[in-house]
Structures are given as C-alpha cells and as structure tokens.
N, C-alpha and C positions, 0 to 999 in steps of 0.2 A: 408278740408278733401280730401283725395285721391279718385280714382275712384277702389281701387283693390277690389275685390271681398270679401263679405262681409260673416260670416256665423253666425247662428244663436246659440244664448246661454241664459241661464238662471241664475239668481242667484234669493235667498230669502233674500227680506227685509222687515222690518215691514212695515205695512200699513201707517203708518203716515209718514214716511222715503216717499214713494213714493207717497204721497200725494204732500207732502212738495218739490219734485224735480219736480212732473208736473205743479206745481205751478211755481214752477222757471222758466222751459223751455217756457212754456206758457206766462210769462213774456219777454222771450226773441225772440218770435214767432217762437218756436223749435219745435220738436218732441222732445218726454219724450227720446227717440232711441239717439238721435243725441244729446243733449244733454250731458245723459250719456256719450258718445263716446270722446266726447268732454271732459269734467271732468277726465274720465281714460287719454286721451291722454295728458293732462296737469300736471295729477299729476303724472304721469308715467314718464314723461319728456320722451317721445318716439319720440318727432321731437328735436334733439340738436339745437340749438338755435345758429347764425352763432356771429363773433363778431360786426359786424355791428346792429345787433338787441341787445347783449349785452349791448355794450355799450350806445345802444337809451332806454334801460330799465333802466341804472347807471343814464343818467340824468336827465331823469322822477326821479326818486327815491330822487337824490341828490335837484336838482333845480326846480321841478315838481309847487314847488307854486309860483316862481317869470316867469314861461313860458307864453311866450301870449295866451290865450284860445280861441275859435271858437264856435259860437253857430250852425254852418253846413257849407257847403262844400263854400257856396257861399263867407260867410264873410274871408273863408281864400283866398280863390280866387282872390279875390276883393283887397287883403293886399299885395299879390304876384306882 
C-alpha cells in the first residue's frame, strides 16, 4: 500500500458478508480496514501490473505445478 493520505467512508453490508471478511483478514493478520483496501485495490486492477510481473504471473499459471516449491525463505537460500 501507498503512504497517501487516507479518507474515511462507509458502505452497507450484511452482517454475515462482514463477519465472513474479518474472518478472512484475521487469518491473514490484517485489519478488517486493510484488508478491504486490499480486495478493492485488486479487483479494481488500480496498480497496472508491469510486464515483468506479467509475465512471472503467465508462468506461475502455465508451469505453476512442475516449479520447485520452498517451505520458507531459508530453503530457497540454501538452493541459490
């Protein structure tokens, strides 16, 4: 996220809807805030995505199951 100045708003959603997202967030150790912001800002496609990230999304997508996988930062480290 950016640092720009942030203002404040409101929408209405049912109570289960925002049960269900601070559940999510809270699995992600978020605010219910940040979160949201996060969701808009993805599904809005409000950051263009450059072709170097493109194309690292194409081959995730394409060859995603024959790539080497990592269970944390150390074992890829260790591989390098």
């Amino acid at each position: 996220m950016n640092t720009t100045e942030k203002v404040a708003t409101s929408i209405r959603i049912s109570r289960d809807l925002r049960n269900h997202l601070q559940i999510k967030a809270k699995q992600e150790h978020r605010s219910l805030n940040n979160y949201l912001e996060t969701l808009l800002l993805e599904a809005s496609d409000y950051y263009k995505r450059n072709e170097t990230t493109l194309a690292a999304i194409r081959e995730i997508e394409e060859h995603g199951d024959s790539l080497k996988r990592y269970n944390n930062a150390e074992e890829l480290f260790a591989d390098i």
